[in-house]
N, C-alpha and C positions, 0 to 999 in steps of 0.2 A: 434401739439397737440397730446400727448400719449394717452389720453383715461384713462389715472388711477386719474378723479376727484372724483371718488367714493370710491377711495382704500387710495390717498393718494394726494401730492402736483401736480398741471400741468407743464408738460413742454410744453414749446410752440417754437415753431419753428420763429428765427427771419429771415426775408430777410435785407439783407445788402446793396442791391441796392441804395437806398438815401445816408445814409451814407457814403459809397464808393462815393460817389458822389459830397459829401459835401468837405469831406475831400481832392477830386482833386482839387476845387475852392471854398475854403471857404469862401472868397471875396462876394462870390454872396448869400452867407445866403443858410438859408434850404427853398429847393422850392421841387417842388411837382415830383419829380426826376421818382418815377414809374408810375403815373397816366398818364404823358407826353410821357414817353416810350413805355409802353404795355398796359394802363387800361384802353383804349377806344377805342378797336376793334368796327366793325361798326355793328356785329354781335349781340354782346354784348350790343350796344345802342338801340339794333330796341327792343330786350328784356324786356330793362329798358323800354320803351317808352308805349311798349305796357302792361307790368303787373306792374311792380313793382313802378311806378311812377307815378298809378293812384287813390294813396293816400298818398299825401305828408306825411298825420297825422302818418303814419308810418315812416317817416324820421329818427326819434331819441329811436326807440322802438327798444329792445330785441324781437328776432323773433324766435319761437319755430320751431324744425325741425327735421323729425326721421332719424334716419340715415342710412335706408334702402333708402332714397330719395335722401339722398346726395350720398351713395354707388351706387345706380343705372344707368346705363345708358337710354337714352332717347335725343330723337330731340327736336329741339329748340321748335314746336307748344305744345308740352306737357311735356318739362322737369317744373319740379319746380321751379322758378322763383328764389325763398330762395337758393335752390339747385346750381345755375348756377354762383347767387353770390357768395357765398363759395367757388364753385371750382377757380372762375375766383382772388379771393382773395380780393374781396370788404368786405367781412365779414368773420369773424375768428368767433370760435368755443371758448364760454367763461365758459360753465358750461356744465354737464352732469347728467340725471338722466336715468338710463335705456338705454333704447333705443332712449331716446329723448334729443338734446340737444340745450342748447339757442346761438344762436351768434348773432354778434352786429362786428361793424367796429374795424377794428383792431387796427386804431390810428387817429389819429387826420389829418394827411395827407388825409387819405383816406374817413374822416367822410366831410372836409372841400370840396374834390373835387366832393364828393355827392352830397354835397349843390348848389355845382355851379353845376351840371346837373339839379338837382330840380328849382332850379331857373331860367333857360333856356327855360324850360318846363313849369313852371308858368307864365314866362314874354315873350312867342310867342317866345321863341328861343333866347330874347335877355339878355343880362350877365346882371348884377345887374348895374356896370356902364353908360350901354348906356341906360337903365331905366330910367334914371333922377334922380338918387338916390347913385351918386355915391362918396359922402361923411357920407357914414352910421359910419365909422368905428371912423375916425375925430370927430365924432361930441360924440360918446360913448365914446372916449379916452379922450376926453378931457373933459367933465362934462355938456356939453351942448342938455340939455334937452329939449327945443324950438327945436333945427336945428334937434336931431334923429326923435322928431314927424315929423316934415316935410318930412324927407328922407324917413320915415317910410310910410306916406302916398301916396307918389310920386310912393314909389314900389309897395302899395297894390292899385293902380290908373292903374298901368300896367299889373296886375294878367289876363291873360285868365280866366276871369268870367264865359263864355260857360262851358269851361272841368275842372276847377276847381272851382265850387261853393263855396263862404265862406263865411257860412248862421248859424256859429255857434260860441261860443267861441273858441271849441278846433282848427277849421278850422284856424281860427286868429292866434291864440298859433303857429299852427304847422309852418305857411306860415315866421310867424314873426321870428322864430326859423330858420328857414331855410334861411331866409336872411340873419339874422344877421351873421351865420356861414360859409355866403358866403363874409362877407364882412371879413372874418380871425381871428372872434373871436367866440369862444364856448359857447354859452350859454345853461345851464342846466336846464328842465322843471320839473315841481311839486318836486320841492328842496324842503324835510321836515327838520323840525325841534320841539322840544320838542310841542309847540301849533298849527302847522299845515302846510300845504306845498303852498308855493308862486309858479306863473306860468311861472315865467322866473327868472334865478338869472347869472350874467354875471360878468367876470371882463377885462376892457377895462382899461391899464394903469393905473392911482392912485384909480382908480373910481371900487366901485362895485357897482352893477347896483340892483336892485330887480326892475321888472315889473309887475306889477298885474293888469289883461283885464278883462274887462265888454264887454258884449257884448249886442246891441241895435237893436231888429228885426226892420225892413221897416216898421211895421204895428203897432209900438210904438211911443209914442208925444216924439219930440225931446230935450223935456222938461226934460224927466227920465235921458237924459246924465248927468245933474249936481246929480242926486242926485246918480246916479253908481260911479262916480269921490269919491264922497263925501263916498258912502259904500265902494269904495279901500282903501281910505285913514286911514278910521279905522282899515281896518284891515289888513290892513301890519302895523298900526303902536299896535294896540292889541296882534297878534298873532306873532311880536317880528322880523319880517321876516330881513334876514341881518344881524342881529346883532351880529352875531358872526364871521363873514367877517373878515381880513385883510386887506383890504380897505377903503378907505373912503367913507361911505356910503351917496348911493341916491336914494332915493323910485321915482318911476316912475308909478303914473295912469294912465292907459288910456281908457277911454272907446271910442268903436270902435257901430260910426250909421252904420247901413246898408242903404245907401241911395242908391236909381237905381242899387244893386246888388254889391255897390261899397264901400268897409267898409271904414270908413275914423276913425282917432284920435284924 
């Protein structure tokens, strides 16, 4: 990163690491070449574990940062948390105002193998597969909307409920977001569009997905599920959501009960 997004165009520094990687055994597809090499010092993990992974809802956000904090040095109990990712190269430097600048994951390698520590950390350490849930990706490639609710509830069944409470819509959003980008596909939250922004929009093979959550406190008749189902359905189909996809479009309701602290689909 030059530092002149204020004067003129960025330049940004690529590492070649994958690449070079790919291109010795291209046979084996693009895999996760640096995160397997250097990105998971144990240093580094006790970190995440302790600051930065004690709000998933921050998973997929732009995170503001000065650059007196990234410039500074400091120990691990009191360096900046934002700070430590940047240096360590989980987050790149995407915009600049001042003294203050936003970074966000530098690729999709790096945002995916985020997901799977968030998920690890959600599910008591264990990966999304040995969850019970380890056809999320199959079942979104292929158009089959029964099997993702299922896989979908199987993971939020396994969420450490104690350290991760999910007592809200956004809570749901972030958790289900975080899964799904650990099963190796991207999906992007409060996607706008000309009459307003849908809570999940995905594409999985032929399929683009639009997902729009409701959410059901514990201390509500579980009667109001049908009619939140019934308030999605208008308005993803009112407010036009997907529609301009190249995919073949599939609206996905779900309202999520809180039951025993346990959201279900």
């Amino acid at each position: 990163f030059d530092g002149l997004s204020e004067e003129g165009p960025v330049e940004k520094v690529f590492t070649p690491w994958s690449v070079l990687n790919f291109f010795s055994r291209p046979q084996k597809g693009f895999e996760n070449y640096w995160i397997e090499s250097g990105g998971k010092p144990q240093v580094l993990l006790q970190c995440l574990q302790g600051h930065s992974l004690q709000s998933p809802s921050a998973y997929a956000q732009e995170k503001m940062l000065d650059l007196a904090d990234l410039k500074g040095a400091s120990n691990l109990d009191s360096i900046n948390d934002v700070a430590l990712l940047t240096q360590a190269g989980y987050l790149t430097i995407k915009r600049r105002e001042g003294d203050l600048v936003w970074v966000d994951y530098p690729n999709r390698e790096v945002a995916v193998s985020m997901a799977d520590l968030y998920t690890r950390f959600l599910l008591n350490e264990k990966t999304l597969g040995t969850s019970g849930a380890p056809y999320v990706a199959r079942a979104l490639c292929s158009g089959d909307a029964e099997l993702a609710v299922e896989q979908f509830n199987k993971a939020f069944l396994s969420i450490n409920h104690q350290r991760f409470p999910i007592a809200c819509k956004a809570s749901c959003q972030a958790a289900l977001q975080i899964l799904i980008a650990d099963a190796g596909i991207e999906a992007q939250a409060e996607r706008h569009n000309a009459h307003g922004r849908s809570d999940l929009e995905l594409d999985a093979g032929q399929w683009h997905w639009v997902i729009e959550l409701k959410f059901l406190p514990a201390n509500e008749s579980g009667a109001a599920s049908r009619q939140l189902l019934e308030a999605a359905i208008r308005q993803m189909r009112a407010r036009h959501y997907g529609e301009s996809s190249q995919g073949q479009l599939l609206r996905l309701a779900l309202a999520l009960e809180q039951k025993s602290e346990h959201p279900l689909a």
